[in-house]
C-alpha positions as CSV (number, residue, x, y, z in Angstrom):
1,X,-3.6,24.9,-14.1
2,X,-6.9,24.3,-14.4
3,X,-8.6,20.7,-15.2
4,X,-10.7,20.9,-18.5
5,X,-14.3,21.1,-17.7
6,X,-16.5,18.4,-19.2
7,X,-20.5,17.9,-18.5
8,X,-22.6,15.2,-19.4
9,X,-25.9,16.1,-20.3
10,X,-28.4,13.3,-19.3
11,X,-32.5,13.5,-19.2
12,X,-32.3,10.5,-16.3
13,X,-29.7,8.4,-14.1
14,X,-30.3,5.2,-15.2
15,X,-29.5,2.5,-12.3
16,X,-26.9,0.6,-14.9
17,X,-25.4,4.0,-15.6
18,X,-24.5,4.3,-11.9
19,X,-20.6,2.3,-12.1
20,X,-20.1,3.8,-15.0
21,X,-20.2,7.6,-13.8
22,X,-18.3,6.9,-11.2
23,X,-15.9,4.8,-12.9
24,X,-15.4,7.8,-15.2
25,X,-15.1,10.4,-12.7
26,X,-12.1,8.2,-10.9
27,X,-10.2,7.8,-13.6
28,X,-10.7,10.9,-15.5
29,X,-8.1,13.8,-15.5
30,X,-10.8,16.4,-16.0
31,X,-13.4,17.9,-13.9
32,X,-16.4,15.9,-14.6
33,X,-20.3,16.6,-14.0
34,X,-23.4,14.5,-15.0
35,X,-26.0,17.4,-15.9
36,X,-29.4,16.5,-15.5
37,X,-32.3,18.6,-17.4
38,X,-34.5,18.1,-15.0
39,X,-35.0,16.8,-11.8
40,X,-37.3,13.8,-12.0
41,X,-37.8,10.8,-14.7
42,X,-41.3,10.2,-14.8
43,X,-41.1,7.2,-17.1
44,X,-39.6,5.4,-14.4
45,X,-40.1,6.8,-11.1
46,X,-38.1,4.3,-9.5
47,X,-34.8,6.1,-11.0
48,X,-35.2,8.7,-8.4
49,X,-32.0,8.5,-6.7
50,X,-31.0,11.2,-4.1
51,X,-28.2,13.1,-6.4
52,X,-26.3,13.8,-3.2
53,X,-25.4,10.3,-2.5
54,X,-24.1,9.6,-6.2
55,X,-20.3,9.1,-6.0
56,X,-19.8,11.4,-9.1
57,X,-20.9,15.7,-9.1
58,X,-24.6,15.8,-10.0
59,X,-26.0,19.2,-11.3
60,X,-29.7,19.5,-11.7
61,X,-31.7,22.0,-14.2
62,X,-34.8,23.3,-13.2
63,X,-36.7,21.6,-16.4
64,X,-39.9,19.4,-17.2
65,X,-40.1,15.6,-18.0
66,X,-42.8,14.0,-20.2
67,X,-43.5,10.5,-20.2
68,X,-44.0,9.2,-23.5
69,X,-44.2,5.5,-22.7
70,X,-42.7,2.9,-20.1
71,X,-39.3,3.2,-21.8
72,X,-39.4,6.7,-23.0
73,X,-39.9,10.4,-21.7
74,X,-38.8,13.8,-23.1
75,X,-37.0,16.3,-21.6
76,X,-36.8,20.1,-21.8
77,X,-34.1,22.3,-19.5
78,X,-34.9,26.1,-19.0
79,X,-31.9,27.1,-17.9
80,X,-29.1,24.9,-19.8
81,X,-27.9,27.4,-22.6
82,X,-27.4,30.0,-19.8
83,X,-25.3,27.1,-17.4
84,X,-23.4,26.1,-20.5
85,X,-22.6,30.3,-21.2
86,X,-21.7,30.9,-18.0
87,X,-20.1,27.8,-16.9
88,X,-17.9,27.2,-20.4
89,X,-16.8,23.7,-19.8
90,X,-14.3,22.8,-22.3
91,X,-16.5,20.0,-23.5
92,X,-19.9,18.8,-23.4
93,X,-20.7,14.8,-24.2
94,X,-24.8,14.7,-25.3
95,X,-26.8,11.4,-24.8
96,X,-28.0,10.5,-28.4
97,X,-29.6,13.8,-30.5
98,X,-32.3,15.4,-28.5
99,X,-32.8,19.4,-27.4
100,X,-30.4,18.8,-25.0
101,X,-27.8,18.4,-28.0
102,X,-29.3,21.5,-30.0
103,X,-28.7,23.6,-27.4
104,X,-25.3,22.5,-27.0
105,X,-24.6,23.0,-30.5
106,X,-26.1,26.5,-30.5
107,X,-23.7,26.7,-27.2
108,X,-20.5,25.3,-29.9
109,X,-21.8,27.7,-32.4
110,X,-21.6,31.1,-29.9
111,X,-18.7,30.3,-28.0
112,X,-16.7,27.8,-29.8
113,X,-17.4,25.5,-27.3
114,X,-16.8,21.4,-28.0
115,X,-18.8,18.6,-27.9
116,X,-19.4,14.6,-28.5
117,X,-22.0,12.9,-29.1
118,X,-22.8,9.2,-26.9
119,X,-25.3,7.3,-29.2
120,X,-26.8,3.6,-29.1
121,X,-29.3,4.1,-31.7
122,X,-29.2,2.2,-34.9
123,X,-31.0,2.3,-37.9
124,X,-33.8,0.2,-36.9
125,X,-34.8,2.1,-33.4
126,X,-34.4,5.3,-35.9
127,X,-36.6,4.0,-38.8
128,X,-39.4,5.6,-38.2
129,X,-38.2,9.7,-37.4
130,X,-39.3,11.8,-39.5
131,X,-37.6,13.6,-42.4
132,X,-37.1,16.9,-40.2
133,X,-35.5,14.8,-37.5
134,X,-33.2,13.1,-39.9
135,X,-31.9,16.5,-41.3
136,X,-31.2,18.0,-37.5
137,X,-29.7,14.8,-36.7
138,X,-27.0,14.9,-39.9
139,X,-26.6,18.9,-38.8
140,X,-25.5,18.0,-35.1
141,X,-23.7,15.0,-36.0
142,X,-21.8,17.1,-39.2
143,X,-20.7,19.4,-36.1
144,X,-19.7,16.9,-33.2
145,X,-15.9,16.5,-32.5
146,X,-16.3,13.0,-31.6
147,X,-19.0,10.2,-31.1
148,X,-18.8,7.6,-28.8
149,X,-21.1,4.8,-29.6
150,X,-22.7,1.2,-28.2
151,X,-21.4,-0.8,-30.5
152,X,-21.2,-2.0,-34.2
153,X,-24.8,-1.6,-35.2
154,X,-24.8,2.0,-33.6
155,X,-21.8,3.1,-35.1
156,X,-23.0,2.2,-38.1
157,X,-26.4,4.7,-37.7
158,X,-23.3,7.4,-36.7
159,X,-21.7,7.2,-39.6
160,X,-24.7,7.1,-41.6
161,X,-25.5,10.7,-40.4
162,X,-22.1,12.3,-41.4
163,X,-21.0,13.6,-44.9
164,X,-19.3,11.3,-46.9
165,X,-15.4,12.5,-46.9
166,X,-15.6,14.3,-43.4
167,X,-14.0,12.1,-40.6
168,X,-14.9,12.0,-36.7
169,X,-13.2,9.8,-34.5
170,X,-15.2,7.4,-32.8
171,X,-14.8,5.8,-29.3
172,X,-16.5,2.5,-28.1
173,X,-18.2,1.8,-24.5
174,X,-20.3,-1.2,-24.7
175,X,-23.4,-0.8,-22.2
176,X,-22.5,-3.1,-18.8
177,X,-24.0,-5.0,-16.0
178,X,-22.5,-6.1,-12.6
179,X,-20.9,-9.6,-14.5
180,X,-19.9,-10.7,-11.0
181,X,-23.9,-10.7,-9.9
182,X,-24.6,-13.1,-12.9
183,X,-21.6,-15.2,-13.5
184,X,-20.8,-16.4,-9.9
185,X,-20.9,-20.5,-10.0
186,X,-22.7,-20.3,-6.5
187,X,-25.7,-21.8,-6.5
188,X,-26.4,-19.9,-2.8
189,X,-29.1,-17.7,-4.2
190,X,-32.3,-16.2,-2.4
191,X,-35.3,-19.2,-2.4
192,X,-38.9,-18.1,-3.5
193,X,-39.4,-17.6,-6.6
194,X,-38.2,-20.3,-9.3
195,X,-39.7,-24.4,-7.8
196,X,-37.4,-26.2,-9.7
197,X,-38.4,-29.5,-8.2
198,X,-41.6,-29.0,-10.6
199,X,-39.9,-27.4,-13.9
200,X,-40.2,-29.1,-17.1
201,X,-37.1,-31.2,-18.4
202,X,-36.4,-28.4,-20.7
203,X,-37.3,-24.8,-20.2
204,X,-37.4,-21.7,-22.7
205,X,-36.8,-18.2,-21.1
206,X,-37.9,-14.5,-21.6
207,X,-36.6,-11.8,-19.2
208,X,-38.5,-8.0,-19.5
209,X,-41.1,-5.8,-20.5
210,X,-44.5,-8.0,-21.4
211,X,-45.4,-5.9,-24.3
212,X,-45.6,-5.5,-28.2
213,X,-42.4,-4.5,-28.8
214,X,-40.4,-7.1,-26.8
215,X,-42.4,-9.5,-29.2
216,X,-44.2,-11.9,-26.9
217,X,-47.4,-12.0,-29.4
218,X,-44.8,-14.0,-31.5
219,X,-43.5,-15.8,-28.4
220,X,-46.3,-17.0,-27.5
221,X,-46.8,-18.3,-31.0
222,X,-43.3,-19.7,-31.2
223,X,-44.0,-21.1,-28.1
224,X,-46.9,-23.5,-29.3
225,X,-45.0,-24.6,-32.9
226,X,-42.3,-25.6,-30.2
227,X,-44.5,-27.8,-27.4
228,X,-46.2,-29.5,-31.0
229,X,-42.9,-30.3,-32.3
230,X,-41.3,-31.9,-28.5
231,X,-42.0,-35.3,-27.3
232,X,-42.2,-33.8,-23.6
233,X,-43.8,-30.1,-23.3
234,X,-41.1,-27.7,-22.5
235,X,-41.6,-24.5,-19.8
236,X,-42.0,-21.0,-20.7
237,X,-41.1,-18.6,-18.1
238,X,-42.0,-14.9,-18.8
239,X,-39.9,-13.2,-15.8
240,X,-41.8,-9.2,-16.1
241,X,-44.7,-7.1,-15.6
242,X,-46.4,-5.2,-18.9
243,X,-49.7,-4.3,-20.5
244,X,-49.5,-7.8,-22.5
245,X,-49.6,-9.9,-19.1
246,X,-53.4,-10.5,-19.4
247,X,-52.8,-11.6,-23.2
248,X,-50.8,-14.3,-21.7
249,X,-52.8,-15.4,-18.9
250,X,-55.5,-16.0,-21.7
251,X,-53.7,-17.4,-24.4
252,X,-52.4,-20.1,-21.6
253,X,-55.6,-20.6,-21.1
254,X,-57.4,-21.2,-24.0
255,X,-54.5,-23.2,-25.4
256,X,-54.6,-25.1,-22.3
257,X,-50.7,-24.8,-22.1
258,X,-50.0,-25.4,-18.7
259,X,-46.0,-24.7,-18.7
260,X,-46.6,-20.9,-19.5
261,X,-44.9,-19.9,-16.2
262,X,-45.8,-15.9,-15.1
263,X,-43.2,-15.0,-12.8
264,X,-44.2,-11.3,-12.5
265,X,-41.7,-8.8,-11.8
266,X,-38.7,-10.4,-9.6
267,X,-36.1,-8.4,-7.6
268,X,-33.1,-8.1,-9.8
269,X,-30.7,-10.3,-7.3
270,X,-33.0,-13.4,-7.9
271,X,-33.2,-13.3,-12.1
272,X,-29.5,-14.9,-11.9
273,X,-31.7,-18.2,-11.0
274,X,-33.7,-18.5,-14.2
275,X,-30.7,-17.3,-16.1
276,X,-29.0,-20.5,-14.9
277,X,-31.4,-22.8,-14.8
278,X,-33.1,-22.5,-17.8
279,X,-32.1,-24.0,-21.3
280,X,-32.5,-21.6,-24.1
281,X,-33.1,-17.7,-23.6
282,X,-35.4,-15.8,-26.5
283,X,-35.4,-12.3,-26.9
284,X,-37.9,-11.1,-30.0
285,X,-37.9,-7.7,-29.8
286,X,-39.2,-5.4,-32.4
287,X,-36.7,-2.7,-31.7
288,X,-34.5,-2.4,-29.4
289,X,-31.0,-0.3,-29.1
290,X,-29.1,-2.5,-26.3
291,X,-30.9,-5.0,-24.1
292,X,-29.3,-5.5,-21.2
293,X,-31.1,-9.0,-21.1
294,X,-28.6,-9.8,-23.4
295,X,-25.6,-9.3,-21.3
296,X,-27.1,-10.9,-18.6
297,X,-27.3,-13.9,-20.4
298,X,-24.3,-14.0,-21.5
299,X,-22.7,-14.0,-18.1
300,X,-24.4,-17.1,-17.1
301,X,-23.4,-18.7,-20.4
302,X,-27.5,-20.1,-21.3
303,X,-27.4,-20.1,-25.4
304,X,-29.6,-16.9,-26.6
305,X,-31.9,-16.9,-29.4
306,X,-31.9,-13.1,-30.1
307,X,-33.9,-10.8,-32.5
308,X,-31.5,-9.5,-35.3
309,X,-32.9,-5.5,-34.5
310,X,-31.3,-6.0,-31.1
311,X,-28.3,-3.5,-31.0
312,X,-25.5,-5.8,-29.3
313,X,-26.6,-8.9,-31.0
314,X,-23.6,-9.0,-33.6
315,X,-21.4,-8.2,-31.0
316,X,-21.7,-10.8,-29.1
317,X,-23.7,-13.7,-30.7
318,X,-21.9,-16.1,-32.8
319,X,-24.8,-18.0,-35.1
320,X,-24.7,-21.9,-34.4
321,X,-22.3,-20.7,-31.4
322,X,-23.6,-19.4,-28.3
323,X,-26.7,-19.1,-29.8
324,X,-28.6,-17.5,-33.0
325,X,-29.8,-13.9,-34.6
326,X,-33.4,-14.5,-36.2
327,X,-35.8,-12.3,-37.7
328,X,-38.3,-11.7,-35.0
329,X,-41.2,-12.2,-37.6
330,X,-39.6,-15.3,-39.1
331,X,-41.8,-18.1,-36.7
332,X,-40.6,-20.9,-38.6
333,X,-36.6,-19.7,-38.4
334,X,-37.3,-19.1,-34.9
335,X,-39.0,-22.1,-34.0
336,X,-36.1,-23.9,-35.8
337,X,-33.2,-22.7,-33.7
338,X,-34.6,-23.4,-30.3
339,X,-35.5,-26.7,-31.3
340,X,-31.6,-27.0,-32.4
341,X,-30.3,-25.4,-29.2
342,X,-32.5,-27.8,-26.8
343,X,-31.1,-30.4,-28.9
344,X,-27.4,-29.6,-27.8
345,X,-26.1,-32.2,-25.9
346,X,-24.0,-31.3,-22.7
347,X,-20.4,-30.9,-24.5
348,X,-22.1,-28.3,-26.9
349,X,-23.5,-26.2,-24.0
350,X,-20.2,-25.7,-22.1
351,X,-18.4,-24.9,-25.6
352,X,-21.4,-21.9,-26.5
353,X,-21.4,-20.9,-22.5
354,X,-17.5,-20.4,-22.5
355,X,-17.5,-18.6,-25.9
356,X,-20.6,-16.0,-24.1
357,X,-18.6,-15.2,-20.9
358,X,-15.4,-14.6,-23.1
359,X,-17.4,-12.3,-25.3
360,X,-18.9,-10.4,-22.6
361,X,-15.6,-9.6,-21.0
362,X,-14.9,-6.6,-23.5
363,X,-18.3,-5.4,-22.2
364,X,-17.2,-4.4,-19.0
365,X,-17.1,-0.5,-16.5
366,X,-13.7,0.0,-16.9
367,X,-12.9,0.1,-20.7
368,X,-16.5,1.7,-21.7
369,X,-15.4,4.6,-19.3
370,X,-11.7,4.7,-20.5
371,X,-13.5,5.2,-23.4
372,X,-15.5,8.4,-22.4
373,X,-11.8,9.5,-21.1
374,X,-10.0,8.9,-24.5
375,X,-12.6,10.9,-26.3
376,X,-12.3,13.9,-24.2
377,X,-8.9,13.9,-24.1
378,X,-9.0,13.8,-27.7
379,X,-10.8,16.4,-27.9
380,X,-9.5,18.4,-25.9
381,X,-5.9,18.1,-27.5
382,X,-7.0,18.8,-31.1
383,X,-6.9,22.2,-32.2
């Protein structure tokens, strides 16, 4: 007999997404394919990976791919709705609602065909979609057989979408990171690029993308109420590249705030360093679905002062904790809670850092794809 036939449709092969294909093609009891729509991400050309090399089935569409911004690009397949015809896989998992998930609808609609949908949107990354948008997206989420989602906040949008009275089942896989990169005790890690014979006593943190929406205009402002309030000036490091890195360099200077550290971008091996030896991580993002940031933290146990429109934050931040969920355009809340977190004494820091690697252990390969496995098997075995 025949394995069931399942395709994931994606636009790109994210580098985190790597251990989880794989993971999911190991353990699965069904033939599984990622799908790409086409064969390049030009939003980040360093995702090109040679597909032949990935340790999971890699089918590429002939297709085109936009880049809308740094973090976004659209995708359009020429050929999928023939593939999926010809093909029939027995089920078809879509990444969030794009064309790629209309077609497979249209696909459900001609040959009866099944599909889920894998979502870690949320209402606040959604906000701003048109009306249009919002109907499609309640019409292909009426339809689904199943959604697997990111966590609570993205469950919630899910649910939002579906007719009140008409029940989906829904499957959890928390997005991951490599937890043993981030949470080893060694202290054996690469030299050249954090002096920490000339850090400040205390030191504030920001890993990713300089720009508007990770919220560093408000950093930076936070950043000042902060050195007013402190005895001793505390470090900033900014470990990233982005438009907003200029912005930085100036405001430093004409605020004459000489712990503004600019690390630039840093290879991904070395950020365990700042992770561990900085005090307080801030994350102020405007919108954002699941920041890996987060997770990263949380493996190296530094409390987190994280924006309340990040999609894991009630997941895995306990307020007054392991750390605290502020409006990013509340300064005065903000500046308040790092003040209280680089006033924890020692006792309290081990307490929040044990609570954060406890968390973070449900976020982990292994149950996120036994959770793309229980889905299709559930939908596979309902009639």
């Amino acid at each position: 007999m025949n394995k069931p036939k399942v395709y994931l449709i994606q636009n790109n092969i994210a580098p985190y997404r790597i251990k989880l294909f794989s993971t999911i093609s190991k353990n699965a009891n069904f033939d599984f394919s990622v799908v790409l729509t086409a064969k390049k991400c030009k939003h980040r050309p360093n995702w090109d990976f040679d597909t032949k090399k990935m340790p999971f089935k890699v089918q590429t569409m002939k297709g085109i791919n936009v880049a809308l911004s740094y973090e976004k690009s659209f995708s359009l397949s020429f050929g999928l709705i023939g593939k999926l015809v010809s093909d029939r896989p027995d089920i078809v998992i879509c990444g969030g609602f794009n064309s790629a998930t209309l077609i497979t609808y249209l696909y459900k609609r001609l040959l009866d065909g099944k599909y889920i949908v894998w979502s870690e949107s949320t209402d606040i990354t959604e906000r701003r979609i048109c009306k249009a948008k919002v109907m499609l997206r309640k019409l292909l989420a009426r339809n689904a057989d199943a959604f697997i989602d990111a966590g609570t906040l993205s469950r919630r949008y899910l649910e939002s979408l579906i007719p009140e009275g008409l029940s989906r089942p829904f499957f959890r896989a928390f997005n991951c990171v490599d937890g043993l990169a981030f949470s080893s005790n060694s202290e054996d890690h690469r030299e050249g690029d954090l002096d920490m014979s000339n850090m400040p006593a205390q030191n504030i943190l920001f890993v990713g993308r300089l720009n508007e929406n990770k919220g560093i205009p408000m950093l930076l402002e936070v950043y000042q109420e902060v050195v007013n309030e402190c005895q001793n000036e505390p470090g900033l490091f900014l470990v990233g590249e982005g438009p907003l890195k200029r912005h930085v360099q100036e405001y430093r200077h004409e605020r004459e705030l000489s712990k503004i550290y600019i690390e630039g971008q840093v290879p991904y091996d070395r950020v365990v360093r700042y992770y561990k030896t900085c005090d307080v991580f801030v994350l102020l993002s405007l919108s954002d679905c699941n920041p890996l940031v987060v997770l990263e933290a949380l493996h190296c146990g530094i409390p987190i002062i994280c924006t309340d429109r990040a999609g894991n934050a009630p997941d895995f931040i306990v307020p007054g904790e392991n750390g605290y969920i502020v409006d990013p355009t509340n300064k005065g809340a903000i500046v308040q809670h790092i003040m209280t977190v680089l006033n924890w004494d020692s006792e309290k820091r081990n307490c929040a850092a044990r609570l954060s690697k406890e968390l973070v252990k449900k976020a982990n390969y292994s149950d996120s794809a036994e959770a793309f496995v229980r889905a299709c098997h559930h939908v596979h075995t309902t009639k």
